[in-house]
N, C-alpha and C positions, 0 to 999 in steps of 0.2 A: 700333393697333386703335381703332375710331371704335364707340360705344351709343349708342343711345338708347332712355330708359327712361320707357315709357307708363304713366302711373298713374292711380290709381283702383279697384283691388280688392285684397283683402289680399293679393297678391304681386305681387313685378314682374313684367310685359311686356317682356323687353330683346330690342332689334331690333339683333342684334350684327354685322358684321365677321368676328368670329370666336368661333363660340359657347363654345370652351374652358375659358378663364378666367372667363367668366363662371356659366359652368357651376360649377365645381369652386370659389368664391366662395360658391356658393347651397348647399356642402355644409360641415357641422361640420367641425371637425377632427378625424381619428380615427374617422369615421363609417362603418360599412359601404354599400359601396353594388354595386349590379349595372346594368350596362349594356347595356343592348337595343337595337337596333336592323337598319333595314335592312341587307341584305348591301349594296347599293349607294353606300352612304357610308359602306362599312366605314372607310373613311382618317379621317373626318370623327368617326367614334366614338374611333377608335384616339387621335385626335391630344385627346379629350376623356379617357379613360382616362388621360394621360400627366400632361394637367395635374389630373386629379383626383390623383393618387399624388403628383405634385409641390408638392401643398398639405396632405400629410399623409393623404386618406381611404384609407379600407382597402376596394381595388375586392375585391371576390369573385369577378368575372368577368365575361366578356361574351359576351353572346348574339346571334347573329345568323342571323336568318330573311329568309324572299322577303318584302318589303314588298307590299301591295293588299290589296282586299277581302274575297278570299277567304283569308286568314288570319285577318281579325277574324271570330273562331266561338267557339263556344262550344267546339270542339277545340282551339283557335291557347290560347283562356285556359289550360284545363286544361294543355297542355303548358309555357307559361310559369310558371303554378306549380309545374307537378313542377319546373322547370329551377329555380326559387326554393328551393324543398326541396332539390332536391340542393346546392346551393352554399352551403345552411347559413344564407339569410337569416332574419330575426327580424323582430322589430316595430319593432329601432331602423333595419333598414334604408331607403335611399333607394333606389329603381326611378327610373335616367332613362333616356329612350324617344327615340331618336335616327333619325329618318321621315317620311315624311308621316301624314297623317292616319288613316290605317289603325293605322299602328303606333302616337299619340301614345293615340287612342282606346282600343285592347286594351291596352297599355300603364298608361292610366288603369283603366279596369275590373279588370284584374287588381290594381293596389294599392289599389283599395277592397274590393276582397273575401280577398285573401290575410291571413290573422291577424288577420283585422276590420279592416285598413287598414295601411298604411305610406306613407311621403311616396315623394311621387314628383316631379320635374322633366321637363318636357315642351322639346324639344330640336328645333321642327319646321326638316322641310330643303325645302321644298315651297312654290311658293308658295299655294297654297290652305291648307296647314297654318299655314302663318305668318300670312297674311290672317284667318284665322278659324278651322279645326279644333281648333287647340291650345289656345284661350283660353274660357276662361271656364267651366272645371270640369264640363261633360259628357261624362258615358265611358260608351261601349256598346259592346256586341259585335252582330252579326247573328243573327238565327234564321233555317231556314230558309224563316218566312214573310213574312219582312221585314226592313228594315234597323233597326238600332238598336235591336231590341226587348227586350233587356234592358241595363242600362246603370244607372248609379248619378250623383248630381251627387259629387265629391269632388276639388277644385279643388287643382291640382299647388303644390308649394313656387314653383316658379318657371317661365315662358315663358319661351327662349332661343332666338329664331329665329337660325338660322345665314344669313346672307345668302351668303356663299362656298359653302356648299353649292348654290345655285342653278348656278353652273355646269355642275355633275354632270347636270342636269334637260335632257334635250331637249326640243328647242324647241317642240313639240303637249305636253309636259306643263305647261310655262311658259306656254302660252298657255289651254290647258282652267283653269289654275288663277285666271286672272282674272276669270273668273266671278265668285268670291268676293267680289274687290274691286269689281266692278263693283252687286252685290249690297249692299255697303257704301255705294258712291255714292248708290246710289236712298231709301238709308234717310235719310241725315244727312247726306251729304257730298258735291251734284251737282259741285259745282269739280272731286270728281275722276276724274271722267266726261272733262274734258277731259283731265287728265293721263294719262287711260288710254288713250283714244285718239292721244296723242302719245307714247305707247311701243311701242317695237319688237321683240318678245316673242323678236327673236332673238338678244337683247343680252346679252352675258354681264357685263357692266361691271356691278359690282353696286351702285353710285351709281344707277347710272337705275334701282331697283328700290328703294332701300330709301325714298323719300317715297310710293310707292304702298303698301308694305307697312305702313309708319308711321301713314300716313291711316287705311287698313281696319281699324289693331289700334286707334287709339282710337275708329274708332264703336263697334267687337264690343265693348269695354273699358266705353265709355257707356252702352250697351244693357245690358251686363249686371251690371253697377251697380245702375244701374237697379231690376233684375228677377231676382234672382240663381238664383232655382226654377222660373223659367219661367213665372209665374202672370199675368201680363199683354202689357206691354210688348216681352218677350221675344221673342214669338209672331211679331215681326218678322223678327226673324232666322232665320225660315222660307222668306222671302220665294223662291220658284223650286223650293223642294225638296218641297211636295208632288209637282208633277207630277213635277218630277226623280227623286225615290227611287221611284215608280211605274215610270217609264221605267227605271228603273237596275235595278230590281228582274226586269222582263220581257227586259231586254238580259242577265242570267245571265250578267255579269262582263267582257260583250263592250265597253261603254265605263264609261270612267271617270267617277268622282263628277263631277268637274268639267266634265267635258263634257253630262253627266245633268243637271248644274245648269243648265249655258248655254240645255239646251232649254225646263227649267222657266222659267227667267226670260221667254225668248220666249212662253212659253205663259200666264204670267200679266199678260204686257204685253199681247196679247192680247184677254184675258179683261177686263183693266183697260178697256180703248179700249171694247169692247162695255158 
């Protein structure tokens, strides 16, 4: 198993191989914990659940729903809470969120509002979650007049991108999700503009993936350092998604974040030139 672990805000960033161990690592001993995540890497949860119990925490169970947009709702939270209530979680529990960015998001929102908050670990399997959804402690749900309009900042115990979970991802979702990195590139990091464009998004070999995803998680990492409430410098890491969450918002579920993003970015390079 190969990490590596981005630093600079009070928890790690680990860009793992295989999220497991490192997961059940970032948990107490003896600690209750419940696991969420997408039904699509249900394997990828299960094989986390196995090393959580094998380092002593006391899983309570696991939850698995349809991963996407249209689960982060103000419905998607309330039901994740009841399923918290019924399984008897408390305030020592840990909630980790095992998805893309749909799930890391509801995921986070629900443990800043369940019992006024409970730790949580963010376990993205995507690569746009991995590049940037999962990092840097903003968690919202959707209303129905827009995206992320309600949401709290309450930044996870731990980032554990899964890179073997990338195989599971076809190949238009690995490629919609470079957006993100490439969004990274234009902030801080043009060198990887070239690496991006010398990858070939139909690669399942998760070497040629993990120095792009490494790049994107220490610019989000330095940005949000930075600016940890959003009140300046942060505003960057906007970069594509006004037009995009406009576009995402009129398309009613029909494309993805990441592809919503691709258009913003055109749209603000654009607007840049003019």
């Amino acid at each position: 198993m190969s990490s590596t672990i981005v630093d600079g805000l009070s928890y790690p960033v680990i860009v793992s191989d295989d999220a497991a161990p490192d997961v059940a690592a970032a948990v107490e001993h003896g600690a209750p914990v419940v696991v969420f995540a997408d039904a699509r890497v249900r394997a990828r949860a299960r094989r986390i659940v196995g090393a959580l119990r094998a380092r002593g925490a006391r899983v309570l169970g696991s939850l698995f729903v349809r991963g996407g947009e249209r689960g982060k709702s103000v419905r998607g939270a309330q039901s994740l809470w009841q399923d918290l209530l019924r399984l008897g979680a408390d305030r020592s529990t840990t909630l980790v969120a095992v998805g893309g960015g749909s799930i890391t998001d509801l995921a986070g929102f629900a443990s800043a509002t369940y019992m006024r908050g409970i730790a949580w670990i963010a376990v993205p399997t995507t690569v746009l979650g991995m590049a940037d959804a999962a990092i840097g402690g903003k968690t919202a749900i959707d209303l129905p007049q827009g995206k992320n309009l309600a949401g709290a900042f309450w930044p996870p115990r731990a980032v554990v991108a899964d890179l073997n979970a990338l195989r599971t991802l076809a190949v238009r979702e690995r490629a919609t999700g470079i957006a993100e990195i490439i969004k990274a590139a234009i902030i801080a990091d043009p060198g990887l503009l070239d690496l991006v464009e010398r990858t070939d998004v139909a690669e399942t070999d998760i070497a040629a993936w993990r120095e792009l995803i490494v790049r994107a998680a220490r610019v989000k990492v330095g940005v949000v350092a930075a600016d940890p409430q959003e009140r300046g410098v942060r505003a960057a890491l906007n970069l594509g998604h006004t037009i995009g969450h406009a576009v995402e918002h009129v398309a009613r579920g029909a494309l993805s974040h990441g592809a919503a993003v691709s258009v913003g970015l055109r749209g603000a390079g654009l607007l840049a030139v003019r």
